[in-house]
C-alpha positions in Angstrom: 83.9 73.8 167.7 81.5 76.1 168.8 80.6 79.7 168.0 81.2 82.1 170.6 78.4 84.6 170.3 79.7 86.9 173.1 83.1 87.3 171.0 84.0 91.2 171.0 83.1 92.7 167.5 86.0 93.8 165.1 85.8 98.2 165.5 85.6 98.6 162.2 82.0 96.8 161.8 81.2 99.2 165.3 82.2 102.2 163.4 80.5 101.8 160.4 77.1 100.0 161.9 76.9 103.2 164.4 77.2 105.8 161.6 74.3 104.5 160.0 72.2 104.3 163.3 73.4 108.3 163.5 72.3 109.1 159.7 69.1 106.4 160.4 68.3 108.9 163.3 68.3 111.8 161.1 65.0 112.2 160.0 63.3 110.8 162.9 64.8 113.5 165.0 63.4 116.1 162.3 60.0 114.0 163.0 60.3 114.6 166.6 61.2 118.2 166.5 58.3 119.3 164.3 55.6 116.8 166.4 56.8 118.9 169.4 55.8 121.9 168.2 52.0 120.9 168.2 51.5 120.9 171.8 49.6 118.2 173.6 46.4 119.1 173.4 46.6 119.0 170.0 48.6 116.0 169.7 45.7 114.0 171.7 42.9 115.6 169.7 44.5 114.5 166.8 45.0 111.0 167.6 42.2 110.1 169.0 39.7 111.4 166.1 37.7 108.7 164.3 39.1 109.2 161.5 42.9 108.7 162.7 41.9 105.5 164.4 40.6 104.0 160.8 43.3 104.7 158.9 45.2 103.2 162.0 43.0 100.1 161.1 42.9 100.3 157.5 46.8 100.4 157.2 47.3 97.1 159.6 44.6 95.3 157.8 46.5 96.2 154.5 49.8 95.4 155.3 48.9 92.1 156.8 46.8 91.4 154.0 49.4 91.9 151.6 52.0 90.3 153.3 50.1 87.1 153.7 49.4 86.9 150.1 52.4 87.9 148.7 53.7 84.5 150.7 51.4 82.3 149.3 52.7 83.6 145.7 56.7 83.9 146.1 57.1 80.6 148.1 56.0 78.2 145.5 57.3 80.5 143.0 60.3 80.3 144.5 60.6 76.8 144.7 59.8 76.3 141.6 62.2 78.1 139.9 65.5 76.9 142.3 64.3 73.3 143.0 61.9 72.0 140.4 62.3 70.5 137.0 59.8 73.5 135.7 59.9 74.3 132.0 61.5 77.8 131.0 63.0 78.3 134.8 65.0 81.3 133.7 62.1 82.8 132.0 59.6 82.8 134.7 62.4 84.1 137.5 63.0 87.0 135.1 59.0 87.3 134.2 58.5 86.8 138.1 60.8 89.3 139.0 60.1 92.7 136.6 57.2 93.8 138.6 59.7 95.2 140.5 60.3 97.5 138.0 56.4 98.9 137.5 56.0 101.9 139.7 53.1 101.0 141.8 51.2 104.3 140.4 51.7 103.1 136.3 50.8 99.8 137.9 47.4 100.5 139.9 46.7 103.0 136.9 47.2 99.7 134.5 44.1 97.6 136.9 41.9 100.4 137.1 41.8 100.9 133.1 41.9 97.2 132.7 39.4 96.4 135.3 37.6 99.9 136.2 33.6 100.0 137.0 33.2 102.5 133.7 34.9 102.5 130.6 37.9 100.0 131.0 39.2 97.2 128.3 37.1 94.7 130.7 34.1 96.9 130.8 34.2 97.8 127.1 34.6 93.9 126.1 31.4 92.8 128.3 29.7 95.8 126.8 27.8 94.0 124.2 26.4 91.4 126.8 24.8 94.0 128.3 27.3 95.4 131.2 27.3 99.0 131.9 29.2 98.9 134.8 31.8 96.5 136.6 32.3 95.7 140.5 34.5 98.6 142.2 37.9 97.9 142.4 38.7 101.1 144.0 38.9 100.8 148.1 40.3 97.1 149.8 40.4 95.3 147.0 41.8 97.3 144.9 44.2 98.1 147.2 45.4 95.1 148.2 45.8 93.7 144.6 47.7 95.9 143.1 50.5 96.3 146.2 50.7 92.5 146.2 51.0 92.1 142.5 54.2 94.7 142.5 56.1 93.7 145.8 55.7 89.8 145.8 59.3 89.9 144.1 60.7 91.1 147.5 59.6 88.0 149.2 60.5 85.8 146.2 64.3 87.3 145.9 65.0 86.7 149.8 63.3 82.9 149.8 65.0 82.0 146.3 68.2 83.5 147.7 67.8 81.5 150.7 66.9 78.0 148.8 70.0 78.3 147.3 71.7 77.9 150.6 70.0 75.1 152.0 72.1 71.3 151.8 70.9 69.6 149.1 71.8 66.2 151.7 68.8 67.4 154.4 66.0 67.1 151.2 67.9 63.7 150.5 68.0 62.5 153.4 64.2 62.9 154.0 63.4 61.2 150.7 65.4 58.4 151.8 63.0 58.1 154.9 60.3 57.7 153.1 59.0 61.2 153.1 57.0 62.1 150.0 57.9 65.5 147.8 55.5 67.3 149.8 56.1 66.1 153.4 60.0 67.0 152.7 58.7 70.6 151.9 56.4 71.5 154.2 58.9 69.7 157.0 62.4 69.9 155.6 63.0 72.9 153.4 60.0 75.1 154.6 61.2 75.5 158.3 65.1 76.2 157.1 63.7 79.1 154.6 61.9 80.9 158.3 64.2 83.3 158.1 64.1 84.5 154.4 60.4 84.3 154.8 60.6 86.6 157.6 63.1 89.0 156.2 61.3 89.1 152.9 57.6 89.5 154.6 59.1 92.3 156.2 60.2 94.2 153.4 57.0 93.6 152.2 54.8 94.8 155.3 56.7 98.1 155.3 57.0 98.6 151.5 52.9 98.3 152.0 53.0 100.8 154.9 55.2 103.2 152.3 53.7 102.7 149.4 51.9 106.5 148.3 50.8 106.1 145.1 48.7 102.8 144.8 46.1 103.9 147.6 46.0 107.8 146.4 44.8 106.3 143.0 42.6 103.8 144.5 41.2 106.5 147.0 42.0 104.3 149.9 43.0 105.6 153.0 46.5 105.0 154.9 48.8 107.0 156.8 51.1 107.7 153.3 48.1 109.1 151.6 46.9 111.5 154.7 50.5 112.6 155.5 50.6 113.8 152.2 47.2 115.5 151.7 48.2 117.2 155.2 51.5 118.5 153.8 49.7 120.0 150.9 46.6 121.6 152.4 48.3 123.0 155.5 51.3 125.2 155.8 51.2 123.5 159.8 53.6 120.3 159.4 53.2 119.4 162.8 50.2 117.5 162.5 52.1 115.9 159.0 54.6 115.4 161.6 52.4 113.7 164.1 51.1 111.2 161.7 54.4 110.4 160.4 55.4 109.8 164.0 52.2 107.6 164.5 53.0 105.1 161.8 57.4 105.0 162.9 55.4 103.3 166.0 53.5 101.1 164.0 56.7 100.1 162.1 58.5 99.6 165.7 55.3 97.5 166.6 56.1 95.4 163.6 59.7 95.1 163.8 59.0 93.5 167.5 56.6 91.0 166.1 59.1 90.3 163.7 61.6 89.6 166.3 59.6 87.5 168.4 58.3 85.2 165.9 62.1 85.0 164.3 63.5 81.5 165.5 66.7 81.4 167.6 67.4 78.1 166.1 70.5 77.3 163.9 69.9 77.4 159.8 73.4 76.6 158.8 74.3 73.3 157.4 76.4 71.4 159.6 78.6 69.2 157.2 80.8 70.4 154.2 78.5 69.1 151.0 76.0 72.3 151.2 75.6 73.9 148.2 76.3 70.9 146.3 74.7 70.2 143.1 71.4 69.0 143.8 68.9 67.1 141.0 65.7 68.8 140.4 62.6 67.7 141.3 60.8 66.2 138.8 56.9 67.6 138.9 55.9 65.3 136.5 51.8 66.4 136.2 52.2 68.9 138.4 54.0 70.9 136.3 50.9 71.8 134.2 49.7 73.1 137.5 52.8 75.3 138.1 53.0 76.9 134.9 49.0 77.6 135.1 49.9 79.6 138.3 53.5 81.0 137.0 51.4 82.7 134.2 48.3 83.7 135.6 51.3 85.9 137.9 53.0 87.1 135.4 50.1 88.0 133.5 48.6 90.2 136.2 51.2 91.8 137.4 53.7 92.0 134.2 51.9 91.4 130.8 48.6 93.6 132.0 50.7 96.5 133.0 53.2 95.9 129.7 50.3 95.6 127.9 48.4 99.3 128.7 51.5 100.2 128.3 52.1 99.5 125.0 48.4 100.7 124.3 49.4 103.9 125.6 52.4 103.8 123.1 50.4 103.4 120.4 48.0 105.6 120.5 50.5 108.4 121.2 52.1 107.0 117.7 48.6 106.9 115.5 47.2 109.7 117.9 46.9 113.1 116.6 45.6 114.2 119.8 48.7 116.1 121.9 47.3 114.4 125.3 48.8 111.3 124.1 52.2 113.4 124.1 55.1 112.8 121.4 56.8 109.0 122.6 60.2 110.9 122.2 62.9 107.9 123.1 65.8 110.4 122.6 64.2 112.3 125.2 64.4 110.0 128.0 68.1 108.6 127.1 69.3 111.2 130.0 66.7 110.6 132.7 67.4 106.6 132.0 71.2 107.0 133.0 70.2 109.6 136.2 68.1 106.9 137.0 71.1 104.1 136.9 73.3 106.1 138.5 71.3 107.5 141.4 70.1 103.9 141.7 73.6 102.2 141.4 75.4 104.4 144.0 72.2 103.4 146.3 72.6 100.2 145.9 76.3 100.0 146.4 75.8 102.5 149.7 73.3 100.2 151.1 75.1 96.8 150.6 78.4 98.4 152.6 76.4 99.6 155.2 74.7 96.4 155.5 77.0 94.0 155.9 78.8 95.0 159.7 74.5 95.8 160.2 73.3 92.3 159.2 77.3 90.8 161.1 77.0 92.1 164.2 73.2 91.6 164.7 73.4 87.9 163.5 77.1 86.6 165.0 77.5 89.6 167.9 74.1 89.5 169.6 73.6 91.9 172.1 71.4 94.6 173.1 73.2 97.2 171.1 73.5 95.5 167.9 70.4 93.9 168.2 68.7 98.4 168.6 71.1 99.5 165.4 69.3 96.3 163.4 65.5 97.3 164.0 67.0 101.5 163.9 67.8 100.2 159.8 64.1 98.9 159.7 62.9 102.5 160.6 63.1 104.4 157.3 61.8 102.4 155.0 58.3 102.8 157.2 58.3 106.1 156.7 56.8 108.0 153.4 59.6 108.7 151.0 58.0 112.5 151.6 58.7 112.2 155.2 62.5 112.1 154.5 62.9 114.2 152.0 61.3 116.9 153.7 63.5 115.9 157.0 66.4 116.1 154.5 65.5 119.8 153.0 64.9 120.7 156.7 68.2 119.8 157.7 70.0 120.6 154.4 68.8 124.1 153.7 69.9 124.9 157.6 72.4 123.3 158.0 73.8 121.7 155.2 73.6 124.1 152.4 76.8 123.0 149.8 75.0 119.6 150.2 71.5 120.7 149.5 69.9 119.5 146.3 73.3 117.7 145.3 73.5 114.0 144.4 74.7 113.2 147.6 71.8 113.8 149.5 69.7 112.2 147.3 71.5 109.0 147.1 71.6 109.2 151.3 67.8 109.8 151.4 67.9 106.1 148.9 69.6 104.5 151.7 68.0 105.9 154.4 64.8 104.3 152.3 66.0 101.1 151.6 68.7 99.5 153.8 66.7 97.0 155.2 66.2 95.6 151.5 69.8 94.7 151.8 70.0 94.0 155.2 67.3 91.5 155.1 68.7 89.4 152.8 72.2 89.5 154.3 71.2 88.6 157.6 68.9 86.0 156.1 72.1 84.5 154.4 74.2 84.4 157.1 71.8 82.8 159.6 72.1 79.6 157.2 76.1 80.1 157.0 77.5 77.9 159.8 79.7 79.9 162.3 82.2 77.0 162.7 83.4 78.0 158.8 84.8 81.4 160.1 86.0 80.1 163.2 88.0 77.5 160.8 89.5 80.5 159.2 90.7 82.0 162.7 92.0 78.8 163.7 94.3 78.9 161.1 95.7 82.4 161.5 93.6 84.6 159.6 91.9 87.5 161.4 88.8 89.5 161.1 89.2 91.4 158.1 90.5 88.6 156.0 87.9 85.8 157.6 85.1 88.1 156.2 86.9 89.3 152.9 88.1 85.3 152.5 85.4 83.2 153.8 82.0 84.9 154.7 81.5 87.3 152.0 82.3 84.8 149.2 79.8 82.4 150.9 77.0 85.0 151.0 77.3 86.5 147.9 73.9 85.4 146.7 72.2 87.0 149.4 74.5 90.5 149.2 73.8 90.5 145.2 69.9 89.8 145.5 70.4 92.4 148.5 71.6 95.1 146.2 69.6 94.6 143.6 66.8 95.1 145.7 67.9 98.4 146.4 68.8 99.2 142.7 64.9 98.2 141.6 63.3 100.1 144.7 65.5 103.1 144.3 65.0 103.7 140.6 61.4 103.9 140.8 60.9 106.4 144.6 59.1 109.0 143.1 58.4 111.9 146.3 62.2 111.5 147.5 63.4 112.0 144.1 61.1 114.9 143.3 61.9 117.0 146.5 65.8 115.9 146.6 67.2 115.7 143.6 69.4 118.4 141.5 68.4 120.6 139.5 68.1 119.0 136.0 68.5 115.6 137.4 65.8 114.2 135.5 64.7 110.8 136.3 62.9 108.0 134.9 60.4 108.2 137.8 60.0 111.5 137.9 59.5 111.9 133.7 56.8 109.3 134.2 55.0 110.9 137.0 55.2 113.9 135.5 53.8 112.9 132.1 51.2 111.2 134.2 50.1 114.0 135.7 49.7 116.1 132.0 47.8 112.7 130.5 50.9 112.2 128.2 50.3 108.7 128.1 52.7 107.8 125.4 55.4 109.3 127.4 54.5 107.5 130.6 54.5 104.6 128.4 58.4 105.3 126.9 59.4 105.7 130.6 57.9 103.1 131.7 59.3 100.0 129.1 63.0 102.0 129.7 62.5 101.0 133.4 61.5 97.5 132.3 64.8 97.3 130.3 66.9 98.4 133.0 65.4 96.1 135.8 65.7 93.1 133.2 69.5 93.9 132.8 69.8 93.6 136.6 67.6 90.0 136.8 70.0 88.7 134.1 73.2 90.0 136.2 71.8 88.1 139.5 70.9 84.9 137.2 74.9 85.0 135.8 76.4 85.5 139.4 73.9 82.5 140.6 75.8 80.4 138.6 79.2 81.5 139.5 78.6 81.5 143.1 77.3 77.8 143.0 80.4 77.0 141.8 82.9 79.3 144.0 80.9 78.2 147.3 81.4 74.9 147.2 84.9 75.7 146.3 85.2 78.4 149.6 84.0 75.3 151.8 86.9 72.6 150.8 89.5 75.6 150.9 88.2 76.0 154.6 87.6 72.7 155.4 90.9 71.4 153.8 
């Protein structure tokens, strides 16, 4: 039996996939209007200034930069942690994972006081040898360290969620060949995870495109960082505008590259055994190797950042200075569950909105489906400041009972974040073989109940790590949240920025390990629902298979 790609779509994925192309379109179309009003004399003038042109450079170089490392970290992580006999597995995917939780600002601020050129815990260790001054690590490096150290986990959520799908009886039947551990990686399992690679380098690329408060603290510039410094020395947003406009191209650039380097090839499994329990790999000497590089990771991007943290903690505690602020935990109990539910509703938005998204591009190719995919890529390129600012625009005019309500700020979240969820979901279903839903049809069931009965159950791993992705991302967007939110609607994000800014350390610090807690509560959820859905795929598969 073969898949029929040119099979008509069910409506109801049509109608829900072409709302969110409209609300996609929203801010862009705000983007558009303001860019207008500049002229084009000015418009030209503006791009073609040195200065444009290098952050134009210095945003490609970083993105790619980032994106390539963050590979060469999540992969074998990855791996390790799904398919390897590696001591404390659970530990180091949980560890691995948490730096999704840092806010890139506490995180960068965490490598510049561990690592700074003057006065840092590195600097103030090496002082009696002699050293007065470290390297920089403000500028590239910097830069590129610190964004690769927080969004790894993106890349390593899509690849382990896409490990998990691949038959166990294609790694067996390449060690039977004679292939070593190594050959059957690079040859066997690496070409089947292409897809999760690509779906989780993406995320990463355009979270690194996004990302405002790593390169404002490490005085690098990219489009985020000028957008912004032009929204708040000018009362003229065009040229914000403009800007904003410029790196939506970029993003579209990216998406295409994306799509040509994507394979067409099939991912599935073509026999009934996938999923089945498969041995781990024993390491054997390796694994001294592995857990070298698991905690050298963790230790830069989790511990370090834990660490200040907890530094700043206590001196707010033994402190009688006021900078160090109060490290009140009754005082962020509120902002914690703003955070959660802002963050929840996101994340359960984004994962319906997703799914006839991630369908209809992956099972009903076409031209139209294939345009409402990349439109889902386009706001998470975009500055969370970008948006919001769209939002206000079109709220305050147009939309005024909606304006600064809950609403709008968990639509600006999805606007933000789809393609978190819509990575992974498309990912999964490129290794789920079509011939399982035909099976279904064949023996009477229709649309609805082939997706609610077959496919969903099937890709639950990749829906869950989907929404979860979403849930981590959201709770920490700091400009959305500041510009959108109600009145009163406190946030974990915002109460850390905010004692940031007044050199409260000790609160910074309190919001800071209550984000940590929250994120490990979600890690643990997508661990216990691993687990589960080993057990109910295989169990899907012999009910359609019979």
């Amino acid at each position: 039996m073969t898949f029929r790609a040119a099979s008509r779509p069910p409506l109801f994925l049509i109608a829900i996939a072409a709302i969110t192309a409209i609300a996609i379109a929203v801010p862009l179309t705000y983007l558009i209007i303001r860019t207008a009003g500049a002229g084009t004399e000015e418009l030209i003038k503006l791009v073609s200034r040195p200065r444009t042109l290098t952050v134009l450079f210095n945003s490609i170089g970083m993105a790619t930069a980032v994106t390539l490392l963050s590979a060469l970290i999540a992969v074998p992580i990855a791996f390790l942690t799904a398919k390897t006999d590696l001591p404390w597995r659970r530990f180091w995917l949980i560890a691995t994972t948490l730096p999704l939780a840092v806010p890139s600002y506490v995180g960068s601020f965490a490598l510049i006081a561990a690592f700074g050129p003057r006065g840092s815990l590195l600097q103030q260790l090496l002082a009696p040898l002699g050293v007065e001054e470290l390297p920089e690590i403000y500028g590239w490096f910097g830069t590129i360290l610190a964004i690769t150290l927080f969004t790894y986990p993106y890349l390593l959520l899509s690849v382990r969620s896409g490990l998990l799908l691949i038959d166990p009886a294609t790694i067996e039947a390449a060690r039977s060949l004679g292939y070593s551990q190594v050959s059957t990686f690079f040859r066997v399992v690496l070409p089947q995870l292409r897809p999760s690679v690509v779906a989780g380098g993406l995320l990463v690329a355009l979270y690194a495109l996004r990302d405002f408060g790593t390169p404002s603290l490490m005085r690098f510039d990219v489009f985020t960082r000028v957008i912004f410094q032009q929204y708040r020395s000018s009362f003229n947003r065009n040229q914000a505008a403009a800007l904003a406009l410029i790196l939506v191209a970029l993003v579209l650039v990216i998406l295409w590259l994306e799509y040509k380097v994507r394979s067409r090839g099939a991912y599935y499994s073509r026999t009934s055994a996938a999923l089945r329990p498969q041995s781990a790999i024993k390491l054997g000497n390796w694994k001294y190797v592995a857990l070298l590089f698991c905690a050298i990771i963790v230790g830069l991007s989790l511990v370090l950042p834990v660490g200040v943290t907890l530094y700043w903690l206590w001196r707010g505690v033994t402190s009688d200075s006021a900078a160090y602020g109060t490290a009140s935990w009754s005082a962020i109990a509120q902002p914690a569950i703003n955070s959660i539910v802002g963050a929840g509703l996101a994340a359960i938005l984004a994962t319906i909105c997703a799914l006839p998204v991630a369908i209809l591009a992956v099972r009903f190719p076409s031209r139209l489906t294939t345009a409402i995919e990349r439109c889902s890529y386009i706001g998470f390129g975009l500055p969370g400041i970008a948006i919001a600012l769209s939002l206000v625009f079109f709220g305050s005019r147009y939309l005024p009972w909606l304006y600064q309500t809950l609403p709008m700020l968990v639509f600006a979240y999805l606007v933000l974040f789809l393609p978190q969820s819509v990575g992974t979901v498309r990912s999964s279903l490129l290794q789920l073989h079509p011939q399982l839903e035909e099976s279904a049809r064949c023996l009477g069931r229709n649309s609805w109940q082939t997706l609610r009965e077959v496919t969903l159950p099937l890709i639950s791993p990749g829906v869950l790590g989907g929404a979860v992705l979403v849930f981590l991302t959201a709770i920490k967007e700091l400009p959305a949240t500041l510009l959108l939110a109600p009145i009163g609607f406190d946030t974990l994000a915002t109460e850390i920025w905010k004692a940031t800014e007044n050199v409260s350390f000790s609160d910074a610090a309190v919001g800071s390990l209550a984000m940590l807690v929250v994120s490990m509560g979600s890690s643990l959820l997508v661990l216990a629902q691993e687990r589960r859905g080993k057990n109910r795929t295989g169990t899907e598969r012999e009910k359609v298979y019979g």
